[in-house]
C-alpha positions in Angstrom: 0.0 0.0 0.0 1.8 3.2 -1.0 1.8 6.2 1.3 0.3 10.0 0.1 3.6 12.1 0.3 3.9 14.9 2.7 3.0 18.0 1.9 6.4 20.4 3.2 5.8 24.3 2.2 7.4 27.0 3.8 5.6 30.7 2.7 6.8 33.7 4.1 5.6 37.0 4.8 8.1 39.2 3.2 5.0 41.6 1.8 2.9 41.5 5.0 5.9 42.7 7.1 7.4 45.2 4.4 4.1 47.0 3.8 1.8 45.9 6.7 -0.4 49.2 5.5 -1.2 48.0 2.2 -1.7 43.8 4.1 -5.4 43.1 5.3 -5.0 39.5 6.7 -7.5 37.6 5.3 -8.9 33.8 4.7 -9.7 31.9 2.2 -13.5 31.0 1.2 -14.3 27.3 2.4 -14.5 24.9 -0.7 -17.2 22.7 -0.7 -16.1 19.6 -3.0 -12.7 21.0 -4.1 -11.5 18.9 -7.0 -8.0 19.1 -9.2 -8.2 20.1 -12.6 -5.1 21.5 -13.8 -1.6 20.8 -11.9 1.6 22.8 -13.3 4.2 19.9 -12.8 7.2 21.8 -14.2 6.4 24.7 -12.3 6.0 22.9 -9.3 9.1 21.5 -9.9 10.4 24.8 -10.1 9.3 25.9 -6.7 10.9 22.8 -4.8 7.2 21.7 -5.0 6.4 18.0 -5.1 3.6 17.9 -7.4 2.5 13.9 -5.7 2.0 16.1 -2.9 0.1 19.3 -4.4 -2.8 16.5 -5.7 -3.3 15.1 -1.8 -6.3 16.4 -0.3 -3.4 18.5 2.2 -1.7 20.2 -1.1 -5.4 20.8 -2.7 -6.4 22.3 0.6 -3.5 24.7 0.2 -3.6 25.5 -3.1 -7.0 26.9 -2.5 -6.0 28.5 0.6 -8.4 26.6 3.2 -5.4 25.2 5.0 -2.1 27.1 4.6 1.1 26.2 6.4 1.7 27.3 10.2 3.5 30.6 10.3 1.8 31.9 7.1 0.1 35.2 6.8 -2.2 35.3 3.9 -3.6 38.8 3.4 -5.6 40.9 0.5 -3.6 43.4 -1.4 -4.5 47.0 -1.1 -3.9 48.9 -4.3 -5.2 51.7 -6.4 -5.6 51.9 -10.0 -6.5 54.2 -13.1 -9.4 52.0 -14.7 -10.2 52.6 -18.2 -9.0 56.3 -17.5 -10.6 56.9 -14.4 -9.5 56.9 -11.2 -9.9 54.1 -7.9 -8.4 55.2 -5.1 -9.3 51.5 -3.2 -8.7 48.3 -5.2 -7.2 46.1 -3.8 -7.6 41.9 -3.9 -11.4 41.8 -4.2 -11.5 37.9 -5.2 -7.9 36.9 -4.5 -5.4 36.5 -1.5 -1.8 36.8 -1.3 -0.9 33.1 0.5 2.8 34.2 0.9 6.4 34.1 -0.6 7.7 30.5 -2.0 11.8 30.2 -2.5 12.3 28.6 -6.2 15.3 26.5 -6.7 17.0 29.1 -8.2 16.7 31.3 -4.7 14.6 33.7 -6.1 11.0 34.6 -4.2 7.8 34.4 -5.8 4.7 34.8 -4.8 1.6 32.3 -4.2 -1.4 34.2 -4.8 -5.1 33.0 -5.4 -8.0 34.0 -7.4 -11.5 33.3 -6.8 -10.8 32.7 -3.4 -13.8 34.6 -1.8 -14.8 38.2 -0.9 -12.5 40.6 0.7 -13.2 44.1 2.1 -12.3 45.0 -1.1 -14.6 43.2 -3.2 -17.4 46.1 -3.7 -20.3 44.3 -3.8 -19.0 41.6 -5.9 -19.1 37.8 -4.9 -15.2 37.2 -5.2 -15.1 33.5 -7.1 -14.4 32.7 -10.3 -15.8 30.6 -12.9 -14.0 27.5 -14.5 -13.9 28.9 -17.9 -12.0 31.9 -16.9 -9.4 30.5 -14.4 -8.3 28.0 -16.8 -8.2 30.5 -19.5 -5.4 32.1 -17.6 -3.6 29.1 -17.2 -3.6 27.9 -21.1 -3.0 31.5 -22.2 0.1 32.5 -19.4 1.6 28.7 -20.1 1.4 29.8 -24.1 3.0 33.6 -23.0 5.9 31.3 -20.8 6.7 29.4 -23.7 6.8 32.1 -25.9 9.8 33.9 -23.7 7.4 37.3 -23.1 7.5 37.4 -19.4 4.2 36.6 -17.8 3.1 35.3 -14.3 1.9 31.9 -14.1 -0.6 29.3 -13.2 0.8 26.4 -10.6 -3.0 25.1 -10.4 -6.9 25.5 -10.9 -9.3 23.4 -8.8 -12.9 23.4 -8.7 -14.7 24.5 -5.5 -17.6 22.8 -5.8 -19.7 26.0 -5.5 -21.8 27.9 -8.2 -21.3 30.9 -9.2 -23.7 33.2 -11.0 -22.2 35.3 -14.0 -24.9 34.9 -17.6 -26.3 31.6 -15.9 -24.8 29.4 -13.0 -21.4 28.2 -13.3 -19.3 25.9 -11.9 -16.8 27.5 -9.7 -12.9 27.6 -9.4 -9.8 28.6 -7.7 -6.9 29.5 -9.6 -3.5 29.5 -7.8 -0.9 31.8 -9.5 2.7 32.6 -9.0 4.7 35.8 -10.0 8.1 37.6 -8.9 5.5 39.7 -7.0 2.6 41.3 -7.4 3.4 44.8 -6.6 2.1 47.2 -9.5 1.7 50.7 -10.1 -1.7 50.7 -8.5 0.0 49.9 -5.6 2.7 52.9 -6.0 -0.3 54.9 -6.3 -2.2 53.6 -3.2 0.9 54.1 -1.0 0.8 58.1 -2.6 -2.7 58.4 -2.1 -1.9 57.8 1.9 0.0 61.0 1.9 2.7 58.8 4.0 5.9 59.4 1.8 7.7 56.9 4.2 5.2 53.9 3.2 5.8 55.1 -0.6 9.9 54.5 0.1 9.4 51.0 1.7 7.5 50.2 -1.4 10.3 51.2 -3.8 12.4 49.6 -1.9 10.6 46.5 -2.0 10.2 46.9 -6.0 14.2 47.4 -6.1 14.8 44.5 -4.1 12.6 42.3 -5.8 13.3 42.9 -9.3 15.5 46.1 -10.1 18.3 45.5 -7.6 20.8 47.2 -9.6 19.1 50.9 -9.0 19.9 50.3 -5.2 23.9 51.8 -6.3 22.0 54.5 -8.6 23.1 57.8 -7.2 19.3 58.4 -7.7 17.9 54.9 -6.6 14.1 55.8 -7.1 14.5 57.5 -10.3 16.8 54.7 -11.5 14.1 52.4 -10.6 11.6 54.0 -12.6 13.9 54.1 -15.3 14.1 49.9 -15.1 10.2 49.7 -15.1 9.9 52.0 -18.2 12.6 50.0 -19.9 11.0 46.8 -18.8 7.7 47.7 -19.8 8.9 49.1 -23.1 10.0 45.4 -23.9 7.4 43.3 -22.4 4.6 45.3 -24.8 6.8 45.1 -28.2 6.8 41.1 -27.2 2.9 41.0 -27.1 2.7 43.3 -30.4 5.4 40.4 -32.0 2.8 37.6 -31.5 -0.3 39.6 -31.9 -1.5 39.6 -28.0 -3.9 41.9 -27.0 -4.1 42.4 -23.3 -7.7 43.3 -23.2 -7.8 45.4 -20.0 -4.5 47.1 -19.4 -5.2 49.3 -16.3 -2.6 50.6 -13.8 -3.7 48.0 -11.5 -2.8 45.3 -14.6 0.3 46.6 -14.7 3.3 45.0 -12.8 6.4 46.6 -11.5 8.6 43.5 -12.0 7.9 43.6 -16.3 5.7 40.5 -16.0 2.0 40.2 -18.2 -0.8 40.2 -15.4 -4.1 39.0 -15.8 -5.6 37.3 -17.9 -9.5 37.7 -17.9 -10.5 39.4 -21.5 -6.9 38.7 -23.3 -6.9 37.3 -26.6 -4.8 36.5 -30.0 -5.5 38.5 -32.7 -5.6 36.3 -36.0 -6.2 39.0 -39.0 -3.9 41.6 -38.7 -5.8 45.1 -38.2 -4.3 47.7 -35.0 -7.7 48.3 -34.2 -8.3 45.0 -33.1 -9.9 44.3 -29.6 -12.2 41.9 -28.0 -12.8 42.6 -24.2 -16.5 43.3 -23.3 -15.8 45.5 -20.7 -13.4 47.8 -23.5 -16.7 49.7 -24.7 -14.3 51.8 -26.5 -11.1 49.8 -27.6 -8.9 52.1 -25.9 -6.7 48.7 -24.9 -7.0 47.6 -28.9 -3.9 46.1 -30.4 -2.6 49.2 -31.4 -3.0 51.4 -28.8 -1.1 48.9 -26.6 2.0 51.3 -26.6 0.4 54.5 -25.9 -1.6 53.0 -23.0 1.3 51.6 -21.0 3.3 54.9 -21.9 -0.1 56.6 -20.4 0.0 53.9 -17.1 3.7 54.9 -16.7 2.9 58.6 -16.8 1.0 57.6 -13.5 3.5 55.9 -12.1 5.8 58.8 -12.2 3.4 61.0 -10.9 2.8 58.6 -7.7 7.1 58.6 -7.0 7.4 62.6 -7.7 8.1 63.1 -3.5 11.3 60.5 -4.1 13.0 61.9 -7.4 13.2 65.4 -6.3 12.8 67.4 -2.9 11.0 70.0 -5.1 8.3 69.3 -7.4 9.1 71.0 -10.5 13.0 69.1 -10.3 10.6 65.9 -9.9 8.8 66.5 -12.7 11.1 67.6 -15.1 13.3 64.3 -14.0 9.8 62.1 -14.7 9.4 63.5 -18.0 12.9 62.8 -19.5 12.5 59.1 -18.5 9.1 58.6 -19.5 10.4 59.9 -22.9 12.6 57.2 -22.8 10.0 54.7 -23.1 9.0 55.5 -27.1 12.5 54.5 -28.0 12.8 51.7 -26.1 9.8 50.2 -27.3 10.4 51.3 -30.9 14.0 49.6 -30.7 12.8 46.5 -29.0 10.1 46.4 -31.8 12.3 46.6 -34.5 14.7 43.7 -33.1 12.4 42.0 -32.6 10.6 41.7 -35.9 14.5 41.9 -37.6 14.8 38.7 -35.9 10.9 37.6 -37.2 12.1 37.9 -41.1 15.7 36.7 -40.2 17.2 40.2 -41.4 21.0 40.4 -41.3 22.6 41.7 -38.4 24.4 44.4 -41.1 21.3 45.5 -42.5 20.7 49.4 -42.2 17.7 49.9 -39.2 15.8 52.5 -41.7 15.7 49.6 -44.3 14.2 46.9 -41.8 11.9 49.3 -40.5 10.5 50.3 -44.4 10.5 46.7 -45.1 8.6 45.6 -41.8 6.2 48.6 -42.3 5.2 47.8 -45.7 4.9 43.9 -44.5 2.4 45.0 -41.8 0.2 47.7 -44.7 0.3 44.1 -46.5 -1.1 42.2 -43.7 -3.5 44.7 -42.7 -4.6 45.2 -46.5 -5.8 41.7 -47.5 -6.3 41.0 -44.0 -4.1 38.0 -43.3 -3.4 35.8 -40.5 -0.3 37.4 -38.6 0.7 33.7 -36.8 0.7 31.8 -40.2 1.8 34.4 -42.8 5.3 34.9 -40.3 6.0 31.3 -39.8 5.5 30.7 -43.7 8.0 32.8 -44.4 10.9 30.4 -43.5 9.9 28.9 -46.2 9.8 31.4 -48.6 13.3 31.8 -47.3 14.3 28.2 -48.3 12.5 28.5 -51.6 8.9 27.8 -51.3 6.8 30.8 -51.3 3.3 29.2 -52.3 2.5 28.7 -48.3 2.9 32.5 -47.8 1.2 33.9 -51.1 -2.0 31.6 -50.6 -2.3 33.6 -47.7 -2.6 36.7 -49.5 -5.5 37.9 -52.2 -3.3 41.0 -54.0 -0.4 38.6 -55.0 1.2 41.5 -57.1 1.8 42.9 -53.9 2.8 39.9 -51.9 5.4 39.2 -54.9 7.1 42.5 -54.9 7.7 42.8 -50.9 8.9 38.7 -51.0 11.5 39.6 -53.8 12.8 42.8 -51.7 13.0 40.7 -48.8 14.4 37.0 -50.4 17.3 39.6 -51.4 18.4 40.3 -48.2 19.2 36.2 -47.8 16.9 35.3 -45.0 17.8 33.1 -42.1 15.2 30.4 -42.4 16.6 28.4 -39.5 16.8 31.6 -37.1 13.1 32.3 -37.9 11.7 29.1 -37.3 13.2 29.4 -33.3 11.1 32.7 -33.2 8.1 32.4 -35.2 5.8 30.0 -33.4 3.0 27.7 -35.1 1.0 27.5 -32.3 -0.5 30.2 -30.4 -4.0 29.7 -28.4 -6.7 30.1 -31.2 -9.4 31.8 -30.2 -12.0 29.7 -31.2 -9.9 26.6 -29.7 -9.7 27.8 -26.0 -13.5 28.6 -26.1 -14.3 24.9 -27.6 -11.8 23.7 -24.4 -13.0 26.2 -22.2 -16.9 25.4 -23.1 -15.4 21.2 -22.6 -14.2 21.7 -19.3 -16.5 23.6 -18.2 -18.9 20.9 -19.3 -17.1 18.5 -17.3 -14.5 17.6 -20.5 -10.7 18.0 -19.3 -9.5 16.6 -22.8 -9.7 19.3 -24.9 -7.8 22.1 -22.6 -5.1 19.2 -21.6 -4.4 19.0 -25.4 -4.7 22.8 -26.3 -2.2 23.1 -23.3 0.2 20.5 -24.3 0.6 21.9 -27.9 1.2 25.6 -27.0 3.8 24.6 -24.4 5.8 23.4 -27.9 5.1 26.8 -30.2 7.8 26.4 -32.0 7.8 22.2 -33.2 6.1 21.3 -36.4 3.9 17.9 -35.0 1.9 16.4 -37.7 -1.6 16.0 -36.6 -1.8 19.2 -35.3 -3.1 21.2 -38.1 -6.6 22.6 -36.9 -4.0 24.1 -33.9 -2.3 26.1 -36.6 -4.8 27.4 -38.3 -6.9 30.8 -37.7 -10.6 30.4 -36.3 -13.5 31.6 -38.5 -13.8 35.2 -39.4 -16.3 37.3 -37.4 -16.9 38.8 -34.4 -15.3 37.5 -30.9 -15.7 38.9 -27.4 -13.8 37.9 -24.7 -14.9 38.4 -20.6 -13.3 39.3 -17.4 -15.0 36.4 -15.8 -16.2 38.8 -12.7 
């Protein structure tokens, strides 16, 4: 008769003690019928997890938070946030909980945090669960953003409660357990302002430079140096998503992270066509968080973000200000560079090549795209081989084929590296209308389909024969994604 492992998890309350002003301790929700669906293994793995242990009714109990390990802390985050444009000044964790701080193998700290886990003093009137559908939506979607290399937090588990919960119609309910770096954002920069306590607003910055930006702690200016590093870091993480065509779907200042790492993932999607104006989220009346206004709304977040730090850049305010601007002005050329390299490497340009000849030859691919509205996934990854000789894949694609002939003879001049595309181009990238057919299964009771879905885009990059209807685009028409709240 074998024996359940034991279950051995130290968390710590790094946040709780730092900022005890912005930690309401809090409990988990009761589950009543908690059930496994989803178990990260190589994550686990990479927390010193035992993932045996994690599916015992002891590691389920703690990966919804209803038993946690003695010593821990869990509280609810308090944070502010600019939402859509306008202003909270109280946030905070309305459906999730902050269990504590793991130690990873590598001795880094990340952070076990839950959604769904129940109300919180911060939950407005709202229930505080979470729906299958959407918790395992974030799982498929931040596995695909891992595998991709575009920094992202990520999903160690989802388990179903056993509770309803009422969104259109009754669903079934579910936990979804998360790790990050941390989950410090600019709403939170801005709570700490809002207090008027410039001391709680230092411990914070110090936290974020600990944490993730260590190398501002020998700026002479440490607090302007580590607004520097977010700007750069956020510059680079949003030219990733524009490479694979991910639209965030609710980008507030509360969705954005300190640390450089993608944040929830409730109305996200792919875009397939290529067209800027592209957005799905229901709650985005407006698109002001379409595909192409992804840069100017995290330049807009970051402009908040300075404007929460102005007491530690400068003792004065118009010093603080003025240093503000010139690094927010940073972030257009940051992003713009990181864009560029990114989509050099895309059509395998040579490392020689002049950076106003990529760029005319990357904007006139994109007017292409856009044009005869083409899938931005498969055109890209057909292009390797064009670059080895057979162009048919890539012009099928296409309706004005004068025009797809002229750009692929400009660019099969330059001698593209098929081989170096092919390790940056994926084939698979969570199709729309596939995680809603696995999100609909599962919720359904139907594991299959999401296990599969999650199993391909863990492999982007692999050709795998049999795995077509994963590469291809999902009918055209309308699509509308939800927050799940």
């Amino acid at each position: 008769m074998s024996v359940a492992p034991a279950l051995t998890v130290a968390l710590g309350d790094r946040f709780a003690t730092a900022l005890p002003e912005m930690a309401l301790p809090w409990q988990a929700a009761e589950t009543p019928d908690p059930r496994l669906l989803a178990l990260n293994e190589p994550l686990a793995a990479d927390l010193g997890l035992d993932a045996d242990a994690l599916r015992t009714p002891e590691g389920v109990a703690l990966l919804t938070g209803t038993a946690v390990p003695e010593g821990a802390r869990p509280v609810a985050q308090a944070y502010a946030g600019h939402q859509f444009g306008y202003y909270n000044p109280r946030l905070g964790d309305g459906r999730a909980l902050l269990l504590g701080e793991l130690t990873g193998v590598d001795g880094r700290p990340y952070d076990l945090h839950l959604k769904g886990s129940g109300r919180t003093p911060f939950s407005r009137g709202a229930d505080g669960y979470a729906a299958v559908g959407p918790m395992l939506r974030e799982y498929v979607v931040s596995e695909a953003m891992h595998a991709l290399g575009i920094p992202t937090t990520r999903s160690l588990a989802v388990v179903a409660t056993g509770r309803p919960v009422r969104r259109e119609a009754l669903l079934p309910g579910a936990v979804l357990a998360r790790v990050a770096s941390s989950h410090l954002r600019v709403g939170s920069v801005q709570f700490a302002r809002a207090t008027g306590d410039d001391d709680l607003l230092r411990r914070l910055a110090d936290e974020a430079i600990a944490r993730h930006h260590p190398a501002a702690a020998d700026a002479e200016q440490p607090y302007l140096a580590l607004y520097e590093e977010v700007v750069a870091a956020q510059a680079d993480l949003v030219a990733r998503w524009m490479l694979v065509g991910f639209v965030h779907g609710v980008m507030n200042t509360d969705n954005m992270t300190l640390s450089g790492e993608t944040i929830d993932y409730g109305p996200c999607a792919f875009m397939e066509a290529y067209a800027p104006d592209t957005w799905f989220s229901s709650v985005d009346e407006g698109g002001r968080y379409r595909y192409g206004n992804q840069p100017l709304a995290a330049e807009w977040n970051l402009a908040r973000l300075a404007e929460a730090l102005l007491p530690l850049l400068a003792s004065d305010q118009e010093s603080a200000v003025a240093l503000a601007v010139e690094a927010l002005g940073r972030f257009r050329p940051f992003f713009d560079a990181a864009l560029l390299a990114g989509w050099r490497a895309k059509l395998g340009l040579p490392d020689g090549l002049d950076d106003d000849v990529a760029r005319g030859l990357v904007d006139d691919l994109l007017a292409l795209l856009q044009d005869n509205r083409v899938d931005l996934t498969s055109f890209v990854r057909a292009l390797s081989r064009a670059a080895r000789g057979d162009a048919g894949p890539a012009r099928e694609l296409v309706l004005d084929l004068a025009a797809a002939d002229a750009w692929l003879e400009r660019w099969r001049a330059l001698a593209p590296d098929a081989d170096a595309m092919d390790r940056v181009n994926p084939v698979y990238v969570p199709r729309n209308a596939l995680v809603e057919e696995a999100l609909t299964a599962a919720t359904a009771g139907d594991l299959a389909p999401f296990e599969r879905l999650v199993e391909v885009v863990r492999r982007p990059f692999d050709v795998r024969p049999g795995l077509e209807r994963y590469a291809a685009p999902g009918p055209e028409g309308p699509f509308v994604t939800y927050c799940g709240t």
